[in-house]
C-alpha positions as CSV (number, residue, x, y, z in Angstrom):
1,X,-41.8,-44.4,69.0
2,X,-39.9,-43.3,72.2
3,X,-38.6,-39.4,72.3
4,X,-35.2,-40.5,71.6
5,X,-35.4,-42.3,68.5
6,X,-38.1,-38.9,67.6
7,X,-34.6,-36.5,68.0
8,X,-32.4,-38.9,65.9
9,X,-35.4,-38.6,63.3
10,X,-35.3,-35.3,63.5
11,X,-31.5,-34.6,63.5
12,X,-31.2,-36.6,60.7
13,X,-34.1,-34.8,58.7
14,X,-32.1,-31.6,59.4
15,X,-28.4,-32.5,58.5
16,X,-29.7,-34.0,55.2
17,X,-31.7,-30.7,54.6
18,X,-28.4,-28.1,55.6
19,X,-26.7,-30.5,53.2
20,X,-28.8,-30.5,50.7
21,X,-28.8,-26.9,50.5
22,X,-25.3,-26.6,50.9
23,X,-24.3,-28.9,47.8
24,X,-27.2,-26.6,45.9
25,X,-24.9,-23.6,46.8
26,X,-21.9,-25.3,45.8
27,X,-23.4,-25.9,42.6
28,X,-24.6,-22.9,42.0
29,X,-21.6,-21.0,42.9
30,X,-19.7,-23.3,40.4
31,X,-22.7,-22.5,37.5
32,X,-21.9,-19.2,38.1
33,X,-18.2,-19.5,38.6
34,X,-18.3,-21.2,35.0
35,X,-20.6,-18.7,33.3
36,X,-18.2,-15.7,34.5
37,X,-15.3,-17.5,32.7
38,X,-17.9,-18.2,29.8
39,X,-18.4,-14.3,29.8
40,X,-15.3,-13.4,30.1
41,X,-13.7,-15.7,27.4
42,X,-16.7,-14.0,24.9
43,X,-14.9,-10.7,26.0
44,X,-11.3,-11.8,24.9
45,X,-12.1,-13.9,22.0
46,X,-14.2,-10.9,20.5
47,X,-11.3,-8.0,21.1
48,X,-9.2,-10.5,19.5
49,X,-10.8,-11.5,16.1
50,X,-11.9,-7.3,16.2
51,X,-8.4,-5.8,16.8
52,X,-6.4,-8.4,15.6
53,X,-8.0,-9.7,12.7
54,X,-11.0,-7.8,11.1
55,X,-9.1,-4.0,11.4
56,X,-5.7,-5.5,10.3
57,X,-7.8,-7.1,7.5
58,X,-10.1,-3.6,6.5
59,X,-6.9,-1.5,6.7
60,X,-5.1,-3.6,4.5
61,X,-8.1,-3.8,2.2
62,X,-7.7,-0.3,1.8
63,X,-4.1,-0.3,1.1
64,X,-4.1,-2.9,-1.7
65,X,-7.1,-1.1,-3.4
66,X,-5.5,2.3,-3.2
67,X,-2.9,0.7,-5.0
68,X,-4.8,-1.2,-7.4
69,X,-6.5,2.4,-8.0
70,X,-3.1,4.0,-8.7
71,X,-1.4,1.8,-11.4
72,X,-5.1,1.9,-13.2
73,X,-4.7,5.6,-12.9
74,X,-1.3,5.5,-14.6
75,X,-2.8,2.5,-16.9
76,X,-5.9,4.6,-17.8
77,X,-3.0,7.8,-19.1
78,X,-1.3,5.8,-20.8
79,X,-1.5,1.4,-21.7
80,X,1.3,-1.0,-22.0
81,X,1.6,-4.8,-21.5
82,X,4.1,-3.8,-18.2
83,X,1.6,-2.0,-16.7
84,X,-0.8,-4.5,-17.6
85,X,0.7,-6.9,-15.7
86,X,1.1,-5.0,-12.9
87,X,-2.5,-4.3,-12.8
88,X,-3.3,-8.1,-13.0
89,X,-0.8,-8.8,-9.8
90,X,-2.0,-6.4,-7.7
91,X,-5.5,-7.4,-8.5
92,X,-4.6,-10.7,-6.9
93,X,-2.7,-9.0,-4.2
94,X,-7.1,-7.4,-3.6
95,X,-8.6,-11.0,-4.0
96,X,-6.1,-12.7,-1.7
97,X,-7.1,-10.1,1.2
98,X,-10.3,-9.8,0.7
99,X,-11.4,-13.5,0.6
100,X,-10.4,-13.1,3.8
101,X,-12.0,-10.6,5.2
102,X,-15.4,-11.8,3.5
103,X,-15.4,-14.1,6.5
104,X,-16.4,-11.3,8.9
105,X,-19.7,-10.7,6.3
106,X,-21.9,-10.3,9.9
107,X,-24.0,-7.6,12.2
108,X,-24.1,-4.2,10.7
109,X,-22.0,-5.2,8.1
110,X,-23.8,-7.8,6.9
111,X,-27.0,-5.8,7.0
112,X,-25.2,-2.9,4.9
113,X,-25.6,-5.0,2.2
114,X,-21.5,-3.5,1.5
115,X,-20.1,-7.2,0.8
116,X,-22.3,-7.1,-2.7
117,X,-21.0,-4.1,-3.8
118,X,-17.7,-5.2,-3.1
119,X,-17.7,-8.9,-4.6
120,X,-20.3,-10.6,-5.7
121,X,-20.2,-13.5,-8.3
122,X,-20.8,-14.2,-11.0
123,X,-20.3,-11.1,-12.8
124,X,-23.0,-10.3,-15.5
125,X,-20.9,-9.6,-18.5
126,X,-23.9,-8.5,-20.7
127,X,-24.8,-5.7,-18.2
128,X,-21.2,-4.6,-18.5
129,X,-20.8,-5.1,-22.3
130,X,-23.9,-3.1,-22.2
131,X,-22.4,0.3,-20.4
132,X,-19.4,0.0,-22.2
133,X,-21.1,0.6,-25.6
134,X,-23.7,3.1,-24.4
135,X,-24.0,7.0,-24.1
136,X,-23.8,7.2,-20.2
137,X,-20.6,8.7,-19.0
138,X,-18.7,6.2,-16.8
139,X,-17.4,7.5,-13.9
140,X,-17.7,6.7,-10.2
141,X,-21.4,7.8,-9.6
142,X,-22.5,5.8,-12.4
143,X,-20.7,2.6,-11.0
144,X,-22.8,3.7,-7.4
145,X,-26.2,3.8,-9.6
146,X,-25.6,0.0,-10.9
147,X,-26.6,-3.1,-9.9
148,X,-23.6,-5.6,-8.1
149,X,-23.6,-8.0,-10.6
150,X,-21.7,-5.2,-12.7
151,X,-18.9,-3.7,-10.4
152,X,-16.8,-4.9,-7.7
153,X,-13.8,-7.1,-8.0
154,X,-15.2,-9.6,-10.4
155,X,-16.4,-6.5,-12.7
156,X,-12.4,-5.6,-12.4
157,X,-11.5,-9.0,-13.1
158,X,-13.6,-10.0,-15.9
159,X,-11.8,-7.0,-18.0
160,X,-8.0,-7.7,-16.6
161,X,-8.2,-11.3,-17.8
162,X,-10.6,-11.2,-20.8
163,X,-7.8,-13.2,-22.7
164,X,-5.2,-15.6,-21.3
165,X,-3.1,-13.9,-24.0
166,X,-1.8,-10.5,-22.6
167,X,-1.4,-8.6,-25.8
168,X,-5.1,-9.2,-26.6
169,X,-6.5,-7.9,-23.3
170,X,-4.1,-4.7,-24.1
171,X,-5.9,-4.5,-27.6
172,X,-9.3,-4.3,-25.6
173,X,-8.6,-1.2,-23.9
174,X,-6.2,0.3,-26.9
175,X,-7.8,-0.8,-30.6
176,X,-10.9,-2.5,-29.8
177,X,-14.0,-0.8,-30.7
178,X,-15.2,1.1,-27.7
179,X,-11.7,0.5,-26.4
180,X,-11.9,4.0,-24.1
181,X,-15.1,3.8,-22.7
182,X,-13.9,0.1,-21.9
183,X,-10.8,2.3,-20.0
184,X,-13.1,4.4,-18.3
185,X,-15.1,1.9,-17.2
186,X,-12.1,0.4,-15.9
187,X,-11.5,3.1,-13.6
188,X,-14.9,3.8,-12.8
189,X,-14.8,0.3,-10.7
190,X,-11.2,0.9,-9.7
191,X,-13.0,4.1,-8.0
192,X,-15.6,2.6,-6.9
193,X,-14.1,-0.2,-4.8
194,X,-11.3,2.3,-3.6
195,X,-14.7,4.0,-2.0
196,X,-16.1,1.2,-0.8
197,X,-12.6,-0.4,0.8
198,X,-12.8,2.8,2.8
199,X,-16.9,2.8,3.3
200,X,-16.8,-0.9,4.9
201,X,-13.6,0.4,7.8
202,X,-15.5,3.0,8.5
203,X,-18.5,0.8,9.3
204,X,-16.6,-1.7,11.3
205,X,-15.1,1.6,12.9
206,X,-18.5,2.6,14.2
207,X,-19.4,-0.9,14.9
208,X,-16.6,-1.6,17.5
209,X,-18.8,-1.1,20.5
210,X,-21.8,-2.8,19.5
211,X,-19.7,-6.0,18.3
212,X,-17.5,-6.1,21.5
213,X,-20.3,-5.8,23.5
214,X,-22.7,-7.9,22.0
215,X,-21.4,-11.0,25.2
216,X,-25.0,-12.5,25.3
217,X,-25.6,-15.9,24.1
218,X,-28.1,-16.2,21.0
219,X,-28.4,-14.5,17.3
220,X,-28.1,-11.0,18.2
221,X,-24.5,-12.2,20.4
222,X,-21.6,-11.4,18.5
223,X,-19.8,-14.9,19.3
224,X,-23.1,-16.7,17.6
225,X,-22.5,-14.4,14.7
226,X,-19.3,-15.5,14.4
227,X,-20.1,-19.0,14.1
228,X,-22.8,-18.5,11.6
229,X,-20.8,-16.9,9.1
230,X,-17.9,-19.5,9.7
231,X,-21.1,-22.3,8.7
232,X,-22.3,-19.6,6.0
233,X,-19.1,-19.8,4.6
234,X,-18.1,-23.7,4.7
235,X,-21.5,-24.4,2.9
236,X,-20.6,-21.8,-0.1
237,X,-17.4,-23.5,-0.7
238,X,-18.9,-26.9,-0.6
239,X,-22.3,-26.2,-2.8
240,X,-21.2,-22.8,-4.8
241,X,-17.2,-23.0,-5.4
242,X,-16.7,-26.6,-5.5
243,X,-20.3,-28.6,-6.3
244,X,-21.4,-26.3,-9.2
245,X,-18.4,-26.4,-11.1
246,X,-18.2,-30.4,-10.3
247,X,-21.8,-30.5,-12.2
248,X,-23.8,-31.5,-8.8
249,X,-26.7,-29.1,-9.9
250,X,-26.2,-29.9,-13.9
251,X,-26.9,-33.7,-14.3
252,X,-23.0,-34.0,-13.5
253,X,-22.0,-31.9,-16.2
254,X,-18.3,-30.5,-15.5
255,X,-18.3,-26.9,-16.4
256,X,-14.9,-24.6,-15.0
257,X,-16.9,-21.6,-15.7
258,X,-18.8,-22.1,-12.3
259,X,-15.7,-21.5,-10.5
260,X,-15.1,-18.6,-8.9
261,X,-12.7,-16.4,-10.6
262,X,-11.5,-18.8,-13.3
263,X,-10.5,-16.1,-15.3
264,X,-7.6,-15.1,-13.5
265,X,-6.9,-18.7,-12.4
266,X,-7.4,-18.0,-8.9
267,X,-9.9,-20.2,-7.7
268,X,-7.3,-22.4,-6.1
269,X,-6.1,-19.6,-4.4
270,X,-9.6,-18.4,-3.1
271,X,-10.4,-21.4,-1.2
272,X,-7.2,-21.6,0.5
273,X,-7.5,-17.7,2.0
274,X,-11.2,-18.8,2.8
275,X,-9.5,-21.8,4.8
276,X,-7.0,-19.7,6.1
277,X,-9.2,-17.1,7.6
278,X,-11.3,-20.2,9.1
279,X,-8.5,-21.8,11.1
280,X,-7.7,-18.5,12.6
281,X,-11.0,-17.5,13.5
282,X,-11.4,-20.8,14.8
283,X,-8.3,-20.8,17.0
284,X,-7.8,-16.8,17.8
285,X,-4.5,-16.9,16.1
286,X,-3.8,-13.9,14.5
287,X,-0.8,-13.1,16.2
288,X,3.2,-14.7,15.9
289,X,3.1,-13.1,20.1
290,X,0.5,-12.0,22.0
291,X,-3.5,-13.5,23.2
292,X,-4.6,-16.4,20.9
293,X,-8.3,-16.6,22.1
294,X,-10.8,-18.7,20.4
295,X,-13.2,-21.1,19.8
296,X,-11.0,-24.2,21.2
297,X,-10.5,-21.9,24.4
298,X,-14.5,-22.4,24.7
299,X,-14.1,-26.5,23.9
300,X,-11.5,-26.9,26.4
301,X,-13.1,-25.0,29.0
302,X,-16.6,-27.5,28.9
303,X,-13.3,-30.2,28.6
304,X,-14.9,-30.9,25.1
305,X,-10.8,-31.7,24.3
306,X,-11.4,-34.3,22.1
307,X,-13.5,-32.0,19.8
308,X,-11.3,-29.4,19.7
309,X,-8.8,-32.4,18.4
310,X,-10.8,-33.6,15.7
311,X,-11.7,-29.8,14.4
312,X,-7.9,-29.1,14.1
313,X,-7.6,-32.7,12.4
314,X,-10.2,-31.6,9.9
315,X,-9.0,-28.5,9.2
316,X,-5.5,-30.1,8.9
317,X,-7.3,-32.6,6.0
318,X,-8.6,-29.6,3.8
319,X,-5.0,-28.1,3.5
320,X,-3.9,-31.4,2.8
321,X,-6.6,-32.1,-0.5
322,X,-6.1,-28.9,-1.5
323,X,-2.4,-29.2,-1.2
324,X,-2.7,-32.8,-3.7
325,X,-3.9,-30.1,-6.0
326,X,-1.1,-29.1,-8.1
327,X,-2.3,-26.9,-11.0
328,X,-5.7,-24.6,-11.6
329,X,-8.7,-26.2,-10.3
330,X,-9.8,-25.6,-14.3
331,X,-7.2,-28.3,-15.3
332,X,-8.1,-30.4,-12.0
333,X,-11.8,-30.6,-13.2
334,X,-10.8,-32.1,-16.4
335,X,-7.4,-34.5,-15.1
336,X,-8.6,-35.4,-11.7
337,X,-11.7,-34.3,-10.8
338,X,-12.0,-36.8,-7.5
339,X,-9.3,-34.7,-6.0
340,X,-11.7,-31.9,-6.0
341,X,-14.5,-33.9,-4.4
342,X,-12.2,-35.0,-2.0
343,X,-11.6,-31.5,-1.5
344,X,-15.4,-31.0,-1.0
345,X,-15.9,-34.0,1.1
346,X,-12.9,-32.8,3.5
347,X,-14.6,-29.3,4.0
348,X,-18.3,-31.3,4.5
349,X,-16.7,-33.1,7.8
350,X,-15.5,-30.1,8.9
351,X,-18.8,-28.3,8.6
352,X,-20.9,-31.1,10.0
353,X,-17.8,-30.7,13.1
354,X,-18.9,-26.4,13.4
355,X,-22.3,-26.5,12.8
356,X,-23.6,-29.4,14.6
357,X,-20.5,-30.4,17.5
358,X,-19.1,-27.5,18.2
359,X,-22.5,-25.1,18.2
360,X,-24.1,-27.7,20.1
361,X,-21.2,-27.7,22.5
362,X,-20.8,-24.0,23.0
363,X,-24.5,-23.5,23.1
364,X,-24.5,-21.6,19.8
365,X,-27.7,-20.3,17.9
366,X,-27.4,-21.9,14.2
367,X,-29.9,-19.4,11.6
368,X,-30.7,-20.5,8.1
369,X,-28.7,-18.6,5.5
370,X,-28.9,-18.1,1.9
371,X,-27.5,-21.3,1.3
372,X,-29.8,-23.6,2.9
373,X,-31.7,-26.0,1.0
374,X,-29.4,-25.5,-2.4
């Protein structure tokens, strides 16, 4: 091989190396150029849903259950079917915030255990019927000593709407036997959740720097969080709000007493604030003006476009079956119960769309939750 052809060799050898090294520091100034905007949409999305969403939502929570407290107040002086009424409204007025909020059930307040003593389901009656006849005197403290199962707002709503007839619920806490301690255990809860509608914005208070700062990708990150309880939260309506009540876990056996809150005729109603507050976490839009940050932002940034489309299209398809709804889910079960399973079905693409595209997509850490296996 002659010395000239040797220096082409070589030449070449070098130019491919330089270039070589060169794309490498192209790409990994793009990796890194991609991960900064990665970080720095975490940053955004996560001031939004905190200032925008979950302090609007505590502070309101607080609001409607000081007022809740304050007609039973007046209620507990002195009973009348008005006030009655009153009560029941602004009962709903609690519910419709609060199955909101229950979307943000994650990080230290999730480990507070808070979102139990606030609501859980179903209420146990015979615990309740139990303190109302006793000894014990019912006040706020007493409420604090008891299990969850017996306080909270399904305690409050299982002795609003005992009776789809008005004047009978009003003989329960004015004739019936026991009918003040069943007053007094009335306000107990009223207390109790007035306490607690201040305990859990005082924990999300506290919890503003670890959430904001919480960028990292995996289970402890505050984004991944975020997702979980979204998935958390899709499952329950599918298996606990919609398939036990359909009979899935009772040889098909229909039964409206699995729904959640079918007392008050507010399952319906439940459902569509859970599907609210989904869609807006989803999409950062908590605001009429101002930053709308949220997952799609992520979607469209990896040009996962598509995906973003057919989440929105999903979402779009559970407001529609629950739309076709027209009365109670309790009269749906019995007149048309496929439009409830259609209802189910619509919110099982959508989960299968979170959990598995979009997590997969964004890189997202999915945990097993208490739902899992059911």
């Amino acid at each position: 091989m002659s010395k000239i052809d040797l220096k082409k060799i070589t030449s070449i050898s070098i130019l491919f190396t330089v270039l070589i090294v060169f794309l490498m520091n192209c790409d990994g100034n793009s990796l890194s150029k991609i991960d900064s905007e990665i970080r720095y949409l975490r940053e955004v999305q996560l001031d939004n849903v905190y200032t925008n969403e979950i302090i609007p939502l505590t502070n309101n929570f607080i609001s409607e259950t000081a007022a809740l407290n304050s007609l039973i107040e007046s209620f507990h002086q002195s009973a009348s079917i008005e006030k009655l009424s009153a009560i029941q409204f602004q009962w709903k007025e609690v519910i419709t915030v609060w199955k909101r909020l229950e979307l943000y059930n994650l990080g230290t307040v999730e480990d507070s255990f808070i979102h139990f003593e606030i609501n859980r389901w179903p209420t146990n009656i015979d615990f309740m019927n139990t303190y109302i006849n006793g000894r014990e005197i019912l006040n706020e403290t007493f409420i604090a000593s008891k299990g969850s199962s017996s306080k909270g707002i399904s305690a409050i709503e299982y002795l609003l709407f005992s009776s789809q007839n008005n004047q009978n619920v009003l003989s329960e806490f004015t004739k019936n036997t026991n009918f003040e301690r069943r007053l007094g255990y009335l306000l107990a809860l009223s207390n109790n959740l007035k306490s607690k509608s201040e305990e859990i914005s005082t924990i999300w208070t506290n919890d503003k720097v670890r959430f904001l700062s919480a960028v990292e990708n995996g289970i402890n990150g505050s984004q991944n969080q975020l997702i979980n309880a979204m998935i958390t939260l899709i499952e329950e309506i599918i298996i606990s709000k919609l398939g036990k009540p359909l009979g899935e876990y009772e040889d098909g056996r229909i039964d409206f007493e699995e729904l959640e809150a079918y007392r008050s005729q507010t399952s319906l109603l439940i459902i569509q604030e859970h599907l609210t507050a989904l869609k807006r976490c989803y999409t950062g839009s908590f605001l009429q003006n101002g930053i709308k940050c949220g997952f799609d932002n992520y979607l469209k940034l990896m040009d996962r476009e598509a995906l973003d489309v057919r989440i929105i299209v999903a979402f779009e398809n559970c407001q529609n079956k629950i739309d076709a709804i027209t009365t109670t889910l309790q009269q749906e079960l019995v007149d048309n119960p496929e439009n409830i399973t259609n209802l189910q079905n619509a919110f099982r693409a959508l989960l299968v769309l979170i959990r598995v595209d979009m997590a997969t997509a964004i890189g997202a850490t999915v945990t097993l939750n208490d739902t899992d296996g059911d």
